[in-house]
C-alpha angles and dihedrals in degrees: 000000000000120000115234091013135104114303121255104055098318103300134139106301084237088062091042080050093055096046090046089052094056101069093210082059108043098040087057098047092043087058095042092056090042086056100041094046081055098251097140093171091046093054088040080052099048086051090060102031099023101108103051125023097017093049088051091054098040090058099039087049095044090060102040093033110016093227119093120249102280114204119199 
């Protein structure tokens, strides 16, 4: 993933919209970055919490902000 780019590996931030909306999808790539910007607690977190407040908030800061919530 890019750093300063769009969320999700780097893509659009429209297709980094779509996969934030479906919440399987979401709650796996949002794992996969925590993991992969080095936040081991904030990808332990999003297994545990992944399918209710921080999708919420993925999907609220994506569309006001276009980032992901980042935790940590």
């Amino acid at each position: 993933m890019a750093k300063g780019g769009s969320d999700y590996f780097g893509l659009d931030w429209i297709v980094s919209l779509i996969l934030c909306i479906i919440p399987f999808t979401s709650w796996i790539c949002g794992i996969i970055t925590r993991i992969q910007d080095g936040k081991i607690l904030a990808a332990i977190i999003r297994i545990f919490f992944g399918f209710n407040i921080i999708w919420i908030l993925d999907i609220i800061f994506m569309i006001l902000n276009k980032k992901i919530f980042r935790l940590l």
